[in-house]
C-alpha positions in Angstrom: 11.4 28.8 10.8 7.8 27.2 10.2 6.6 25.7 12.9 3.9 22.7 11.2 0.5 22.6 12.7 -1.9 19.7 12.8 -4.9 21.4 11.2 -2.4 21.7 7.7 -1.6 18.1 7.6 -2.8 15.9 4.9 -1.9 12.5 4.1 -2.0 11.4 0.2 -2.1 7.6 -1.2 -2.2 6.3 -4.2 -0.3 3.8 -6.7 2.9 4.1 -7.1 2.1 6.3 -10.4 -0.4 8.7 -8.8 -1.7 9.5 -5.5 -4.6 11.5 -4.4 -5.4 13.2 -0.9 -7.6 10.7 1.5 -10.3 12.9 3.0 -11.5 12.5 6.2 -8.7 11.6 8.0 -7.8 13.4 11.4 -4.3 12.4 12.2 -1.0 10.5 10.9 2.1 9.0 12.6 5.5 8.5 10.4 7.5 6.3 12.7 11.7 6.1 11.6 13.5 2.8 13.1 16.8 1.4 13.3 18.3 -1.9 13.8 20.9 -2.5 16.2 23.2 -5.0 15.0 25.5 -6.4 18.3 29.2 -6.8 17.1 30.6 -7.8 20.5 33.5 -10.0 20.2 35.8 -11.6 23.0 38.1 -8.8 24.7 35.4 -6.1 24.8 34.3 -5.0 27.7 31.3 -3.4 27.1 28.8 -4.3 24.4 29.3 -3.0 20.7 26.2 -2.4 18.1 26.4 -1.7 14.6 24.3 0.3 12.5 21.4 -2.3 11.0 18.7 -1.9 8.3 16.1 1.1 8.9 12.6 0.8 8.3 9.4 3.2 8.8 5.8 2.5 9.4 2.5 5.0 9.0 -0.6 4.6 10.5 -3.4 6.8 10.2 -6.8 7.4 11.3 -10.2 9.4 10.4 -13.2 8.7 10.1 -15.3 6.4 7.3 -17.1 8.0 4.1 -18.1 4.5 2.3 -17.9 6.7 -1.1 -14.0 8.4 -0.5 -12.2 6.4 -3.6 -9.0 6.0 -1.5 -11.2 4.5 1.5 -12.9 2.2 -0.9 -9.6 1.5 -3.2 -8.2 0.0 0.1 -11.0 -2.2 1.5 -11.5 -3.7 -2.0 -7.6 -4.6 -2.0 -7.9 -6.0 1.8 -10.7 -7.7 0.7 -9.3 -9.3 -2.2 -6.5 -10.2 0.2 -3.9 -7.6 -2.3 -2.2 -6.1 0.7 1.5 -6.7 -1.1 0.3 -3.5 -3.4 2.6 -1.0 -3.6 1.0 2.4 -2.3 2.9 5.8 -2.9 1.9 7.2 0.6 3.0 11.1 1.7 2.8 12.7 5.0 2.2 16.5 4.1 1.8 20.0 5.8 1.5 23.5 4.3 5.3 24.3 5.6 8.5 24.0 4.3 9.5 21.2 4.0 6.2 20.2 3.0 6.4 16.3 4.8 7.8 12.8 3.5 6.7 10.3 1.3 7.8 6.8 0.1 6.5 3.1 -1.1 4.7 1.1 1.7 2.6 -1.7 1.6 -0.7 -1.5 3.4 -1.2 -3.8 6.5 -3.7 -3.4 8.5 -7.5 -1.6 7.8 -9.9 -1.0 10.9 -13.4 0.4 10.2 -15.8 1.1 13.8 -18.7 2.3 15.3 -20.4 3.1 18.0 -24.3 5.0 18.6 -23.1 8.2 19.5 -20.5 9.2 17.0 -18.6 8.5 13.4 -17.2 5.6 11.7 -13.9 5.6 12.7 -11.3 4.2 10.1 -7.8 3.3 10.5 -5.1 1.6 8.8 -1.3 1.0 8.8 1.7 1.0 5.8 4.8 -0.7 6.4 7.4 1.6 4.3 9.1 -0.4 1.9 12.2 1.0 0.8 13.6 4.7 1.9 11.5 8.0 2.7 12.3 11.2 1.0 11.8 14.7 2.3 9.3 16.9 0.0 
């Protein structure tokens, strides 16, 4: 079994007919949901859920190099108010299997600062549609 270690990870964005590794970032978060649907009808006695929609979100975080051309592809777009861009986004480590990857649409950017250390840059995807294993 491979055990995945941070230090391997790498997250990649790009449109949806390319994608390139974003340097500078530090860390990534691929979080799975479900909806519960509640089918509880008269004569049950306890509660009864369905199986709902699923969705996914990744957020990620680094720090900010004004000439990285992901870093800069995404400003422009938030800038330009295109956020409903499509973005083929991957989640990756050196192990087998190597991560996940799907469509998302980009929804939130955060660049920082403070005296005594680096730009900080952040941003979120909201998946839109299913998430493969690679």
């Amino acid at each position: 079994m491979a055990i995945a270690k941070g230090w391997e990870g790498r997250i990649k964005v790009g449109s949806t007919d390319g994608d390139t590794v974003m340097l500078h970032m530090n860390s990534w978060t691929l979080a799975f949901a479900g909806d519960a649907l509640e089918a509880t009808a008269f004569g049950n006695k306890d509660r009864v859920y369905a199986t709902g929609l699923r969705t996914g979100t990744v957020d990620f975080a680094g720090y900010y190099e004004s000439s990285e051309a992901r870093q800069k592809y995404m400003v422009d777009r938030m800038k330009a108010g295109s956020t409903n861009a499509r973005y083929q986004v991957d989640c990756l480590y050196a192990t087998t299997p190597k991560g996940f990857t799907g469509e998302a649409i980009l929804t939130a950017l955060s660049i920082g600062g403070a005296v005594d250390g680096l730009v900080p840059f952040s941003g979120s995807f909201q998946v839109a549609g299913g998430i493969s294993t690679v």
